[in-house]
Each structure stands twice: as structure tokens, then as C-alpha cells.
PyMOL Python script that loads the backbone (N, CA, C, O; Angstrom):
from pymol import cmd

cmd.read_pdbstr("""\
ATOM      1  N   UNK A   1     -16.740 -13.854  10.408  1.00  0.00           N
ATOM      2  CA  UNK A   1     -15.906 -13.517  11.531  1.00  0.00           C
ATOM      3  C   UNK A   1     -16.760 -13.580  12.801  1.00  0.00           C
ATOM      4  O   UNK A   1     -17.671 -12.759  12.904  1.00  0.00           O
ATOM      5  N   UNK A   2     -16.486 -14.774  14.107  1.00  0.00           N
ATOM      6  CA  UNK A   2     -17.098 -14.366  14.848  1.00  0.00           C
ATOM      7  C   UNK A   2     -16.469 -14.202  16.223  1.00  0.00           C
ATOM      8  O   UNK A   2     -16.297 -14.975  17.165  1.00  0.00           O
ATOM      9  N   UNK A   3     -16.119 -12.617  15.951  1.00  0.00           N
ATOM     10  CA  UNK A   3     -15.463 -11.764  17.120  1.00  0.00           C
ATOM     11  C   UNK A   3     -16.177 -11.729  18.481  1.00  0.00           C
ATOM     12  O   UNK A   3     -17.371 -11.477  18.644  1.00  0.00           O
ATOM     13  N   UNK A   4     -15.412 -11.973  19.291  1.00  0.00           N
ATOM     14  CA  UNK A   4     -16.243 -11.623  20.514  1.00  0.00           C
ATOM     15  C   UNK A   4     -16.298  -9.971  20.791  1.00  0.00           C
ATOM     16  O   UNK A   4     -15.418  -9.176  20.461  1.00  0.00           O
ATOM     17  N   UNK A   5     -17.659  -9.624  21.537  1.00  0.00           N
ATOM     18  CA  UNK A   5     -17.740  -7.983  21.049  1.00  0.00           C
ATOM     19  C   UNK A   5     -17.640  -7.872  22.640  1.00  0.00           C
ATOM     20  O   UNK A   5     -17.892  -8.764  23.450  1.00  0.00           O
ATOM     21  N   UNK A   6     -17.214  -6.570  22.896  1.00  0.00           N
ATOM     22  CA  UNK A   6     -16.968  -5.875  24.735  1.00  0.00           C
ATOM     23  C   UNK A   6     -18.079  -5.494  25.003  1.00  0.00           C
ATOM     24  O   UNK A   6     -18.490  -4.722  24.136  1.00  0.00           O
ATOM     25  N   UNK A   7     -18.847  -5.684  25.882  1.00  0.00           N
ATOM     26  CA  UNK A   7     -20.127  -4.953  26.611  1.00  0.00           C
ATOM     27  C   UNK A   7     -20.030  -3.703  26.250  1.00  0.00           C
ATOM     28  O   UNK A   7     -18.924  -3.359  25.832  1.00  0.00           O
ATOM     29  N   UNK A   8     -21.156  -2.639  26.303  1.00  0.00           N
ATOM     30  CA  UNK A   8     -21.195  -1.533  26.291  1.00  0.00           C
ATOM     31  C   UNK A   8     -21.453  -1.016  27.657  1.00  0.00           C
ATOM     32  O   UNK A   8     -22.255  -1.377  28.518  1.00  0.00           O
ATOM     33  N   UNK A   9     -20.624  -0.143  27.629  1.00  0.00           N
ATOM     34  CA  UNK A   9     -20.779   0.344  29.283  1.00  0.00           C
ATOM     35  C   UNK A   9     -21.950   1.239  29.861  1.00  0.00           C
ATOM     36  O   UNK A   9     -22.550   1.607  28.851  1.00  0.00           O
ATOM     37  N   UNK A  10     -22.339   1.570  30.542  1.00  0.00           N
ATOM     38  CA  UNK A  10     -23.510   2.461  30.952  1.00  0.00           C
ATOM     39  C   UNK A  10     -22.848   3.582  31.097  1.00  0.00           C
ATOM     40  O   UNK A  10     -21.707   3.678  31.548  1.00  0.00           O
ATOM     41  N   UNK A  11     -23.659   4.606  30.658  1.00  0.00           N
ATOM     42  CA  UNK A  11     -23.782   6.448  30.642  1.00  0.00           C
ATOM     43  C   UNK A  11     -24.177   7.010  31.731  1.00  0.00           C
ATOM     44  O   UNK A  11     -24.913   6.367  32.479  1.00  0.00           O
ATOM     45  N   UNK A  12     -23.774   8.349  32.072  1.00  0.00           N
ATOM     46  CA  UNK A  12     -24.115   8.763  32.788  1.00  0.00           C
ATOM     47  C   UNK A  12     -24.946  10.120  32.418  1.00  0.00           C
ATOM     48  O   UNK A  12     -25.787  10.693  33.111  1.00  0.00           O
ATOM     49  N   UNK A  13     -24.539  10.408  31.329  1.00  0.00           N
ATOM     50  CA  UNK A  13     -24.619  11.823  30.560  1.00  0.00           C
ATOM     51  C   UNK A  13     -24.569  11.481  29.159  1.00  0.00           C
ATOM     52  O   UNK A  13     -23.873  10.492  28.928  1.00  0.00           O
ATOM     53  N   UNK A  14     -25.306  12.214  27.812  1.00  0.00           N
ATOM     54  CA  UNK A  14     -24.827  12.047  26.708  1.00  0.00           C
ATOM     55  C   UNK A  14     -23.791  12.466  26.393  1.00  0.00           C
ATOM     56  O   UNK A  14     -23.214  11.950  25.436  1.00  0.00           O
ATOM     57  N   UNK A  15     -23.151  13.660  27.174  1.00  0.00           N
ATOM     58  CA  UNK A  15     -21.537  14.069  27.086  1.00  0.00           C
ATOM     59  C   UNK A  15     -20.783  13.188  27.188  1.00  0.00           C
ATOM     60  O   UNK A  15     -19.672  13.282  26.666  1.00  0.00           O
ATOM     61  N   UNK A  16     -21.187  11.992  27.939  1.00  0.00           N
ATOM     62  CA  UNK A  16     -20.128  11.058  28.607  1.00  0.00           C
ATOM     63  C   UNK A  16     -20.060  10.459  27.590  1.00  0.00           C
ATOM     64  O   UNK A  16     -19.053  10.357  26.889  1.00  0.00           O
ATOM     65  N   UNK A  17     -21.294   9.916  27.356  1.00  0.00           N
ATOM     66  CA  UNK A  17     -21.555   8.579  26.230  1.00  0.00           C
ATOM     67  C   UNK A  17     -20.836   9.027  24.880  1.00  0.00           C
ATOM     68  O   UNK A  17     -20.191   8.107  24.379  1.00  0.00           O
ATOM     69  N   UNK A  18     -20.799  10.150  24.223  1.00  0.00           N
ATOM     70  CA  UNK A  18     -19.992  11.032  23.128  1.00  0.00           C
ATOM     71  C   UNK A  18     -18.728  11.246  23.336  1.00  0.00           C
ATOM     72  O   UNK A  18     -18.043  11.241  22.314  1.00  0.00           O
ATOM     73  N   UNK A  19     -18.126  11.456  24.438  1.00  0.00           N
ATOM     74  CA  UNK A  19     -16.995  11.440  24.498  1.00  0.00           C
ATOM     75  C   UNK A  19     -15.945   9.727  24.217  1.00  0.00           C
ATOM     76  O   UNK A  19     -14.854   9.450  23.717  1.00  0.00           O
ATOM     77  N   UNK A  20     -17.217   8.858  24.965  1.00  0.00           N
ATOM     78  CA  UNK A  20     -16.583   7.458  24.835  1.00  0.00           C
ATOM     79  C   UNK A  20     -16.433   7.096  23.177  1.00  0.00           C
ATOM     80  O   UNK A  20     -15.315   6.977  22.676  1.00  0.00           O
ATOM     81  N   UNK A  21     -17.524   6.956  22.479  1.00  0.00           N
ATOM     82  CA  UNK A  21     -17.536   6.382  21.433  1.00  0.00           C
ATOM     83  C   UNK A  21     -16.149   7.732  20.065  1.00  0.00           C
ATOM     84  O   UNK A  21     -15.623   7.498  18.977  1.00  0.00           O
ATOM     85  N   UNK A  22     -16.131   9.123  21.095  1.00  0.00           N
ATOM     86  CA  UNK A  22     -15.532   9.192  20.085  1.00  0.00           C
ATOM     87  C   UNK A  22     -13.675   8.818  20.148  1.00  0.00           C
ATOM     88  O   UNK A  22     -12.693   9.101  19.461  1.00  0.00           O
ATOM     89  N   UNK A  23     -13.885   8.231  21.083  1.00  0.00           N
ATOM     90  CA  UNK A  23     -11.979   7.510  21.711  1.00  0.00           C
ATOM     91  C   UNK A  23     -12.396   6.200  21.148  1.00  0.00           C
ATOM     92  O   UNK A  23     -11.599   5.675  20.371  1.00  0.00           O
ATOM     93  N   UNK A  24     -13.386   5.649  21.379  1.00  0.00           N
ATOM     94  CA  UNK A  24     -13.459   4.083  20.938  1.00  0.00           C
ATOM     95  C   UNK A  24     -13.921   3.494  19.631  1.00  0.00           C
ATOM     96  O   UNK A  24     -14.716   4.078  18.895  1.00  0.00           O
ATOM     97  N   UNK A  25     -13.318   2.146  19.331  1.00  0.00           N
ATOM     98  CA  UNK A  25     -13.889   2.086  17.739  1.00  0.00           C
ATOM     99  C   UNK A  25     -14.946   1.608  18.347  1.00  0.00           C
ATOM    100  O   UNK A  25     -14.832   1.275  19.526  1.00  0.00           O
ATOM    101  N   UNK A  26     -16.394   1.453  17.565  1.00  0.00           N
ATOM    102  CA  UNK A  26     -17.474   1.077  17.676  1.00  0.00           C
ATOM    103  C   UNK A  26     -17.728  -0.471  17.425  1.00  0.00           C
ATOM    104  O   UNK A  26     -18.447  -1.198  18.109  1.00  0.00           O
ATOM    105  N   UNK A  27     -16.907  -0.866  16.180  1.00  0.00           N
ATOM    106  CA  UNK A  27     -16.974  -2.288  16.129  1.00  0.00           C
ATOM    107  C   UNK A  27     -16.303  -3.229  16.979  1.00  0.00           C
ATOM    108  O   UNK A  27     -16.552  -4.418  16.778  1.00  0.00           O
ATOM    109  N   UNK A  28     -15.617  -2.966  17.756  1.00  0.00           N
ATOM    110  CA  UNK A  28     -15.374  -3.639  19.315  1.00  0.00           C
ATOM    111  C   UNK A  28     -16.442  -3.995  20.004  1.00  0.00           C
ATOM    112  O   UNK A  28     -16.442  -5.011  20.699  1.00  0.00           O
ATOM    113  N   UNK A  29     -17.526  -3.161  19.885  1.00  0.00           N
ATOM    114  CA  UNK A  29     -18.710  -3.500  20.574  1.00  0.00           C
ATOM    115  C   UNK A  29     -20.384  -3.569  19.975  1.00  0.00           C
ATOM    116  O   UNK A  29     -21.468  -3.542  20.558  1.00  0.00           O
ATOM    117  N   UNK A  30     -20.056  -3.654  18.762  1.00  0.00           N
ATOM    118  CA  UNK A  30     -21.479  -3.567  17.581  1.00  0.00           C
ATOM    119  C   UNK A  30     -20.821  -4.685  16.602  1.00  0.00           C
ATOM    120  O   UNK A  30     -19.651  -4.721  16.220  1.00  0.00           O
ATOM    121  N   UNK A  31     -22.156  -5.830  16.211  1.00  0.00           N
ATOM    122  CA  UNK A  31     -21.661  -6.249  15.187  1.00  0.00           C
ATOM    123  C   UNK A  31     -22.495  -5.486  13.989  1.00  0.00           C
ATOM    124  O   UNK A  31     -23.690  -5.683  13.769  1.00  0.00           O
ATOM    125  N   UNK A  32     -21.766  -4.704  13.355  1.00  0.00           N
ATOM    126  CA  UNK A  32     -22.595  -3.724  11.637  1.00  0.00           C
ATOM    127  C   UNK A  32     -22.901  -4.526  11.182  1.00  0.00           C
ATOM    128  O   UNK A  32     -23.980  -4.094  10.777  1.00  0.00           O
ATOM    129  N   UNK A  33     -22.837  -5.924  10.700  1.00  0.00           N
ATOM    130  CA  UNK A  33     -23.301  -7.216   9.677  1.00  0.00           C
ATOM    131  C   UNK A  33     -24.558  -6.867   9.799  1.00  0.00           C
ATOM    132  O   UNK A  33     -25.305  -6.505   8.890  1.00  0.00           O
ATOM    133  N   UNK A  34     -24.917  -7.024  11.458  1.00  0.00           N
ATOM    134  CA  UNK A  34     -26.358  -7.635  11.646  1.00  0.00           C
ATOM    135  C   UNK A  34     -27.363  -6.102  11.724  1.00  0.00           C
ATOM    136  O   UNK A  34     -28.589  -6.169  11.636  1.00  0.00           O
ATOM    137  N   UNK A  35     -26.622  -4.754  11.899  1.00  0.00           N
ATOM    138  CA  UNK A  35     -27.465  -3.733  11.358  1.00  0.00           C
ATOM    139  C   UNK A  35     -28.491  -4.017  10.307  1.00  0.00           C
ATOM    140  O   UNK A  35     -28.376  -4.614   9.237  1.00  0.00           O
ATOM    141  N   UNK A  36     -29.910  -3.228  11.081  1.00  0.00           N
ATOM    142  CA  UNK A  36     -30.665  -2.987  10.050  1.00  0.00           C
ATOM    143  C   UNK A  36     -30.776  -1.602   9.312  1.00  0.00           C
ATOM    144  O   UNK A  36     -30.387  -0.552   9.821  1.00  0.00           O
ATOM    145  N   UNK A  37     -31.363  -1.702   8.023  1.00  0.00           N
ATOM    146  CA  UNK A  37     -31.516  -0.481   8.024  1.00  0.00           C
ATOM    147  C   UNK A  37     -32.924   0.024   8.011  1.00  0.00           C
ATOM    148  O   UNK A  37     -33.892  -0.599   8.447  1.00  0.00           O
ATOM    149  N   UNK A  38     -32.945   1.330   7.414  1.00  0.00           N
ATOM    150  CA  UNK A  38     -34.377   2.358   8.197  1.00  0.00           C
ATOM    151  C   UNK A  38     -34.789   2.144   8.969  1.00  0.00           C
ATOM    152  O   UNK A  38     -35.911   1.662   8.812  1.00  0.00           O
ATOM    153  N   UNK A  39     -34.358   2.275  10.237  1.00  0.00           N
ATOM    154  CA  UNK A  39     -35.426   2.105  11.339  1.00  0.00           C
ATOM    155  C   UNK A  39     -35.541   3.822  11.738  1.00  0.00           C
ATOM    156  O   UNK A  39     -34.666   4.682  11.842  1.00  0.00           O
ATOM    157  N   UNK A  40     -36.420   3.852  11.835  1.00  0.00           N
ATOM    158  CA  UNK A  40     -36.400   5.271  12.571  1.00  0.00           C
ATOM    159  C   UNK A  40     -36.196   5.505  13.955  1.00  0.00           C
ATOM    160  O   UNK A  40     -35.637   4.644  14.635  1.00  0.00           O
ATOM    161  N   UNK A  41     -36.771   7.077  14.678  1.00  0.00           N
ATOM    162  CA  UNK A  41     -36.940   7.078  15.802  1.00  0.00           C
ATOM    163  C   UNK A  41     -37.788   8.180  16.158  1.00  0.00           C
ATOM    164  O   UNK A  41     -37.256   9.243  16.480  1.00  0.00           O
ATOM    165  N   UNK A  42     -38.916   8.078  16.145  1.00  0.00           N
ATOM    166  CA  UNK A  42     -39.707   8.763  16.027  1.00  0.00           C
ATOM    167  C   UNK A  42     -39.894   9.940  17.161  1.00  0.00           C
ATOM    168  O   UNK A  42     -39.910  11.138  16.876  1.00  0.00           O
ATOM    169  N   UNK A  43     -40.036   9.405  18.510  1.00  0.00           N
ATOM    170  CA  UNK A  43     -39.644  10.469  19.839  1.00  0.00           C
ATOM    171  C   UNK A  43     -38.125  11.348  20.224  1.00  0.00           C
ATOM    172  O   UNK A  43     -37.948  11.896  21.312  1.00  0.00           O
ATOM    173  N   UNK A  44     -36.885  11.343  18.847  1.00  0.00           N
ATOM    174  CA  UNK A  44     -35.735  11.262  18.834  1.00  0.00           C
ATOM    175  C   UNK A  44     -36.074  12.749  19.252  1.00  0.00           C
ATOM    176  O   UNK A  44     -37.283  12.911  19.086  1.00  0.00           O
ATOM    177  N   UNK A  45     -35.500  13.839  19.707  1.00  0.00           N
ATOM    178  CA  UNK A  45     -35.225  14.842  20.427  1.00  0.00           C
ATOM    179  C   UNK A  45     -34.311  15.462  19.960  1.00  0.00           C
ATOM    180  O   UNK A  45     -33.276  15.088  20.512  1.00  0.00           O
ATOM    181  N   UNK A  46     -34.007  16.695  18.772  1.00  0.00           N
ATOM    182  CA  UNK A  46     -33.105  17.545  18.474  1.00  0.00           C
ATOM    183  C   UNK A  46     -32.388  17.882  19.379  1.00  0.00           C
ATOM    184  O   UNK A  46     -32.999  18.448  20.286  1.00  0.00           O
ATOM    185  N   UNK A  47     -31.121  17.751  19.550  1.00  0.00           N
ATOM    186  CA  UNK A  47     -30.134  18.422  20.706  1.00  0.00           C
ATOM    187  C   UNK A  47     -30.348  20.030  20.312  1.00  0.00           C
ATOM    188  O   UNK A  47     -30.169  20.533  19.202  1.00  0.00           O
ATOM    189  N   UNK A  48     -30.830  20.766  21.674  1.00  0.00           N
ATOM    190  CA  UNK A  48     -30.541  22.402  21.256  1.00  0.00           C
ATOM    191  C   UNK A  48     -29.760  22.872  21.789  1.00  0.00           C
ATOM    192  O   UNK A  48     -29.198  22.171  22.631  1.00  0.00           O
ATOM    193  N   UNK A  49     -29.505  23.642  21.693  1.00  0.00           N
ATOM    194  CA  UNK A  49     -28.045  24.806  22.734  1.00  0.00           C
ATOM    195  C   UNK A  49     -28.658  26.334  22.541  1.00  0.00           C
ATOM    196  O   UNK A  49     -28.912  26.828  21.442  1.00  0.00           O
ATOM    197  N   UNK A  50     -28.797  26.815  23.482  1.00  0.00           N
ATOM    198  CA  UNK A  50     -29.190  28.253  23.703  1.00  0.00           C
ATOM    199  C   UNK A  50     -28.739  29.486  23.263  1.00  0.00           C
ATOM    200  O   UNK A  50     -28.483  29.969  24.366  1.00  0.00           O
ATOM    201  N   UNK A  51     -28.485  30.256  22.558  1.00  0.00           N
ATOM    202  CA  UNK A  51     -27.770  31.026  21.972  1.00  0.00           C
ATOM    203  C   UNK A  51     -28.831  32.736  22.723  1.00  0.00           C
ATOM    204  O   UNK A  51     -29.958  33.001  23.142  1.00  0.00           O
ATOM    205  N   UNK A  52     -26.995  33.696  22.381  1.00  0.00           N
ATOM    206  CA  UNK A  52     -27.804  35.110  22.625  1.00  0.00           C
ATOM    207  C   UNK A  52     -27.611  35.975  21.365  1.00  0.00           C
ATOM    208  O   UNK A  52     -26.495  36.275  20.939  1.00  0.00           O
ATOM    209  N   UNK A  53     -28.812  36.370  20.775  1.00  0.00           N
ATOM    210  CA  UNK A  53     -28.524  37.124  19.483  1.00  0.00           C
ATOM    211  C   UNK A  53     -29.145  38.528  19.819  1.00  0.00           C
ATOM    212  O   UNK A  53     -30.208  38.601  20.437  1.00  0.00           O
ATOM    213  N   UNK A  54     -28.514  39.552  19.431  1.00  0.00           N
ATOM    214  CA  UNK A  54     -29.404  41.135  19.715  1.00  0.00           C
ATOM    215  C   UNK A  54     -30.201  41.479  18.130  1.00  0.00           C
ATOM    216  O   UNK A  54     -29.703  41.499  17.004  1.00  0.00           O
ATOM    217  N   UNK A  55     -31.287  41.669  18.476  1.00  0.00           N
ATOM    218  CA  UNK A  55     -32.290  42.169  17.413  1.00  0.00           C
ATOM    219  C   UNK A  55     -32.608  43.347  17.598  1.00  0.00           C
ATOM    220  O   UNK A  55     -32.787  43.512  18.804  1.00  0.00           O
ATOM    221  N   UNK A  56     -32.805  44.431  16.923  1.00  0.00           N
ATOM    222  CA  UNK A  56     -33.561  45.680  17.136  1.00  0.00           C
ATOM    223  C   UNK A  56     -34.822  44.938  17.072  1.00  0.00           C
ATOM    224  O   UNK A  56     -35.293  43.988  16.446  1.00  0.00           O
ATOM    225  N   UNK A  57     -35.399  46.313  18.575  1.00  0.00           N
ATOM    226  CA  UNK A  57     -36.866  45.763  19.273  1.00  0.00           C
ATOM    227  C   UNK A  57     -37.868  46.305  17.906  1.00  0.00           C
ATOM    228  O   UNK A  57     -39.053  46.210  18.226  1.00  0.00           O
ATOM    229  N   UNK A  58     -37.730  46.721  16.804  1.00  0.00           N
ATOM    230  CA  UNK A  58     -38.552  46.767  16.324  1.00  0.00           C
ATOM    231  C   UNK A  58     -38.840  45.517  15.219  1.00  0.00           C
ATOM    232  O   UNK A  58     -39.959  45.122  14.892  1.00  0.00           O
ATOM    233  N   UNK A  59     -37.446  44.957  14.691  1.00  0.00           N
ATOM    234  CA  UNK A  59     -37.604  43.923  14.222  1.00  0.00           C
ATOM    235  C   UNK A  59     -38.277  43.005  15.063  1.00  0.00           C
ATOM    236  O   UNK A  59     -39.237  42.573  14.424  1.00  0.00           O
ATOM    237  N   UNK A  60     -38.215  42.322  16.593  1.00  0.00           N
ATOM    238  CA  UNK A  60     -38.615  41.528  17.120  1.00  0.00           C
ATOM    239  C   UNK A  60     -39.655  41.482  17.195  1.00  0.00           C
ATOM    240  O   UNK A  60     -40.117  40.345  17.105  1.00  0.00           O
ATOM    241  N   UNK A  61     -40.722  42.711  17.414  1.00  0.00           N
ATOM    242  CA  UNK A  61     -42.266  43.354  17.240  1.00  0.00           C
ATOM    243  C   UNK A  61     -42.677  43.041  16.126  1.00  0.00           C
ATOM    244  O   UNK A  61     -43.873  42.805  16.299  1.00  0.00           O
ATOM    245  N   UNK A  62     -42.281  42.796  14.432  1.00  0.00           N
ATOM    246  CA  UNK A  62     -42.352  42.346  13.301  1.00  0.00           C
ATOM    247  C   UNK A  62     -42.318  41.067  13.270  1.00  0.00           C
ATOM    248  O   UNK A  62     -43.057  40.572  12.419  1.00  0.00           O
ATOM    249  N   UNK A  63     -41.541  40.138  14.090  1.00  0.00           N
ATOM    250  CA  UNK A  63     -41.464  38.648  14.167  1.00  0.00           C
ATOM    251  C   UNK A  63     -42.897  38.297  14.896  1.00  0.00           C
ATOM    252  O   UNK A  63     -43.607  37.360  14.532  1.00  0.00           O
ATOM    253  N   UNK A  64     -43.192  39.120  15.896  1.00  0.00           N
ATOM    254  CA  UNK A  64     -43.941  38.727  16.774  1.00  0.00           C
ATOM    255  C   UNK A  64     -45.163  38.608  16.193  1.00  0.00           C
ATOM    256  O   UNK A  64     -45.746  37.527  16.115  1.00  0.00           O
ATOM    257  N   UNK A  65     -45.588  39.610  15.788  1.00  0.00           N
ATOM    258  CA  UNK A  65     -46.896  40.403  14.952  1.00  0.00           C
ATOM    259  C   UNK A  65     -47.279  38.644  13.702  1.00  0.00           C
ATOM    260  O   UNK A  65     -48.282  37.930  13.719  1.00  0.00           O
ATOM    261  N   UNK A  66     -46.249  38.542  12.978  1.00  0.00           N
ATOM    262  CA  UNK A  66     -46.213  37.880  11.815  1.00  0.00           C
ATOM    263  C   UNK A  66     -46.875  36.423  12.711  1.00  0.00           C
ATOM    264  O   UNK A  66     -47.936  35.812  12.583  1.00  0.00           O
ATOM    265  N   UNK A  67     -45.615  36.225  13.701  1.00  0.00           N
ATOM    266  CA  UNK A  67     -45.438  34.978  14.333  1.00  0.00           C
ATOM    267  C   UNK A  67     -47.549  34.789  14.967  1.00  0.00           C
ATOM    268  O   UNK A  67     -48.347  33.886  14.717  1.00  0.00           O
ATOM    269  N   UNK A  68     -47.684  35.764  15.590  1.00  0.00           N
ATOM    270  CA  UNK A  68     -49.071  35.850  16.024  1.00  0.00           C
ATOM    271  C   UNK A  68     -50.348  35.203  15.005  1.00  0.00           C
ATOM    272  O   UNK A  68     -51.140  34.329  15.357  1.00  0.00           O
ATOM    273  N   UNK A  69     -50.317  35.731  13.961  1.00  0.00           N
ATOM    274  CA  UNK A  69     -50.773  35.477  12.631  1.00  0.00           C
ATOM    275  C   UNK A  69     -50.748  34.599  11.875  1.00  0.00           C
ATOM    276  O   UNK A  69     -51.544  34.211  11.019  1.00  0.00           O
ATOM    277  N   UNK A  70     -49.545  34.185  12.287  1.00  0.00           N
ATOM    278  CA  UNK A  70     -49.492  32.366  11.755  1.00  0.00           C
ATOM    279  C   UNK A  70     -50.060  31.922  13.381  1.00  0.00           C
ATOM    280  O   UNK A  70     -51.146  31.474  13.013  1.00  0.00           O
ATOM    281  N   UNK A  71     -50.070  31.827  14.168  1.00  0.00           N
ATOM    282  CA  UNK A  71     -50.483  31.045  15.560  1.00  0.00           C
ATOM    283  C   UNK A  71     -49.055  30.044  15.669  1.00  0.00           C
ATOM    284  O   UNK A  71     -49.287  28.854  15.880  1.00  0.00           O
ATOM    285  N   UNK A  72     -48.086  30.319  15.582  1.00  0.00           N
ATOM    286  CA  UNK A  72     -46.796  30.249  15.649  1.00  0.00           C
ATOM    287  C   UNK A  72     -46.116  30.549  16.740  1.00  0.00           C
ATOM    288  O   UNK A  72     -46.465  31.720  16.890  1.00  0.00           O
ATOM    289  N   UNK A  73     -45.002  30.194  18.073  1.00  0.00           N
ATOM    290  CA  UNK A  73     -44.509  30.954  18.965  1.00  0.00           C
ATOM    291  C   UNK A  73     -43.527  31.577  17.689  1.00  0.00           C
ATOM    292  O   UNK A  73     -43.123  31.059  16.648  1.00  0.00           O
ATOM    293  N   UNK A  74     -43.308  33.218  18.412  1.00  0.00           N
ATOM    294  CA  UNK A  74     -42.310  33.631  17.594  1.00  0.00           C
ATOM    295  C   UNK A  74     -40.846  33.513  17.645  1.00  0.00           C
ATOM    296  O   UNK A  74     -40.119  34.207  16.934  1.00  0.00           O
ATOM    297  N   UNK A  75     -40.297  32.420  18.689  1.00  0.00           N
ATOM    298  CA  UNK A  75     -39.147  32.134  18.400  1.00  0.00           C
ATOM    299  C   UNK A  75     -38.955  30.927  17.381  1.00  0.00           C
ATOM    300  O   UNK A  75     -37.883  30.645  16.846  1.00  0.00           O
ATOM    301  N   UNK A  76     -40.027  30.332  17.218  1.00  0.00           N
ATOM    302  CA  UNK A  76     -40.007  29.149  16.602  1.00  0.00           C
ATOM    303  C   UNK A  76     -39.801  29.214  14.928  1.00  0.00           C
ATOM    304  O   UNK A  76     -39.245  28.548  14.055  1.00  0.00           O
ATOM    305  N   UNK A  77     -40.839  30.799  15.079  1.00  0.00           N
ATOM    306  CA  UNK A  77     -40.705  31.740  13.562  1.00  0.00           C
ATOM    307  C   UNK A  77     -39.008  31.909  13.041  1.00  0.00           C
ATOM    308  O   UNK A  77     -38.560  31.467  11.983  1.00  0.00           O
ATOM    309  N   UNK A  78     -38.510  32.397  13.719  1.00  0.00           N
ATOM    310  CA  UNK A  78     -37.342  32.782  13.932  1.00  0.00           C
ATOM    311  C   UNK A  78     -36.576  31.454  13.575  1.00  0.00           C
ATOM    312  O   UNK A  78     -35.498  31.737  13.052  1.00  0.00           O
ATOM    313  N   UNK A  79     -36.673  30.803  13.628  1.00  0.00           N
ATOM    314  CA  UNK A  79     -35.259  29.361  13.844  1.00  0.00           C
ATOM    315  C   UNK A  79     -35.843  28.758  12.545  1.00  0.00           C
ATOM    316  O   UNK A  79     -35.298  27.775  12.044  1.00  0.00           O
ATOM    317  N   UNK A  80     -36.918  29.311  11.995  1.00  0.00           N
ATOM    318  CA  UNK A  80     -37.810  28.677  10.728  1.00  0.00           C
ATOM    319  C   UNK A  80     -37.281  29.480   9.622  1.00  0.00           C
ATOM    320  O   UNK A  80     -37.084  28.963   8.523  1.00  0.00           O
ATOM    321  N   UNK A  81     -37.089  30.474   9.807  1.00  0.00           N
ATOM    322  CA  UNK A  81     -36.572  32.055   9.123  1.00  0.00           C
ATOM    323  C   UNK A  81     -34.950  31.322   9.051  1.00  0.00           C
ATOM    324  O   UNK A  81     -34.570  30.792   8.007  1.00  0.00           O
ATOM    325  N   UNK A  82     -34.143  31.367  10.194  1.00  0.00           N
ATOM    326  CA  UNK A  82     -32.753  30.718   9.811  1.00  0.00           C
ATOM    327  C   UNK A  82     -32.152  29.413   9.023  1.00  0.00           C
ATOM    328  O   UNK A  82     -31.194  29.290   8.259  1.00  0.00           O
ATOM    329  N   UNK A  83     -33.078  28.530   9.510  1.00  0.00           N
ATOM    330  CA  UNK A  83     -32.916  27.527   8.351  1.00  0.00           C
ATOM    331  C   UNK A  83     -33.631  27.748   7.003  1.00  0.00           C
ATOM    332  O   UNK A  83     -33.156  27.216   6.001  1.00  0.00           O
ATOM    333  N   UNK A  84     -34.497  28.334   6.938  1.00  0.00           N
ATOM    334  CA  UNK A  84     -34.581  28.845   5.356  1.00  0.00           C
ATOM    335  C   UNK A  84     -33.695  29.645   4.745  1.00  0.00           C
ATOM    336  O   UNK A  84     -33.571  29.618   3.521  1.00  0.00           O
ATOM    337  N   UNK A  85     -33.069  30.348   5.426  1.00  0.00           N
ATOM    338  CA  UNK A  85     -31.969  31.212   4.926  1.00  0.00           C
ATOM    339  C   UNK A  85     -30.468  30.635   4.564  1.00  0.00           C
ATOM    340  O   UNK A  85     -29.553  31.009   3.831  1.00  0.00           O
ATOM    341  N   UNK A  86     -30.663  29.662   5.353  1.00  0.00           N
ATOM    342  CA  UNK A  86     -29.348  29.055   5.145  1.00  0.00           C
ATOM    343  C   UNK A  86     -29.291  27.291   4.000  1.00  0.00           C
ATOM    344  O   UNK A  86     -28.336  26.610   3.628  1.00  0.00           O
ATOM    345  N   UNK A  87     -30.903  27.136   3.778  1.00  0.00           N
ATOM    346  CA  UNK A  87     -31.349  26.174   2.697  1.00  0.00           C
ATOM    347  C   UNK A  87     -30.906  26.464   2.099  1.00  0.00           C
ATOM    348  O   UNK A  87     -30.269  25.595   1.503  1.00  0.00           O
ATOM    349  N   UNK A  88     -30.700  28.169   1.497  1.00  0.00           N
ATOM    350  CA  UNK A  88     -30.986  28.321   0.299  1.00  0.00           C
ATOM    351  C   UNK A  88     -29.613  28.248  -0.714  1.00  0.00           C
ATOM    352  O   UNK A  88     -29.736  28.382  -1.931  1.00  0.00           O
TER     353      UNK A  88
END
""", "prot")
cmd.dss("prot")
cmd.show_as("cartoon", "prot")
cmd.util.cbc("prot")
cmd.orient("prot")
């Protein structure tokens, strides 16, 4: 099949760019045939979002202490602690 494919338009925002592809089919403008696979992306950047959680200050003093001890920031402890918890 050789479809002619639509330009891809330029972004302004990844909101933008997410909102487009999720109204549009993708193969309008990708041919998948010629996908490769594994490629990685090595500098790829976890999307985060900020959250507010309340801890008793003595638990947080326990994160900290631990977190110190490993040479760890202790929020980092923390988000290491939640996805293990939720591995399991």
C-alpha cells in the first residue's frame, strides 16, 4: 500500500501534542511497516506531577535518618518505598 501520509504538525506543548494524536489516527501520518523495533531512548524523561501527601513528622524524621544512610535524597527514598509497595 502506498498511501500518501499528512505531515505532522508542530507542537507547542506535550499537552498539545497528546491531545492531537489522541483525536487522530496515527497511521494517517506514520508508515508502522517501516517501524523499527528496540530502539531505545536513553535521555527519555519520566513525566512527574507533584502531589501533596501528610506524613506524621516523626515518620518523615525516619525516612530522612534511613534516607541519610543510604546517601539517598529522602524523597527519592520515599517514591522507592511506593513503588515497592505497589510491585508487590
Amino acid at each position: 500500500m502506498n498511501k500518501k501520509l499528512k505531515p505532522i504538525p508542530g507542537f507547542k506543548s506535550e499537552a498539545e501534542e497528546r491531545e492531537f494524536w489522541q483525536t487522530h489516527d496515527s497511521t494517517e501520518y506514520i508508515d508502522w511497516s517501516k517501524a523499527k523495533r528496540g530502539v531505545s531512548f536513553p535521555n527519555l524523561k519520566l513525566t512527574t506531577k507533584p502531589i501533596t501527601i501528610r506524613l506524621p513528622a516523626g515518620l518523615i524524621d525516619r525516612v530522612k535518618i534511613k534516607a541519610h544512610k543510604m546517601d539517598v535524597p529522602y524523597q527519592s527514598l520515599i517514591k522507592q518505598f511506593i513503588f515497592e509497595g505497589i510491585a508487590k
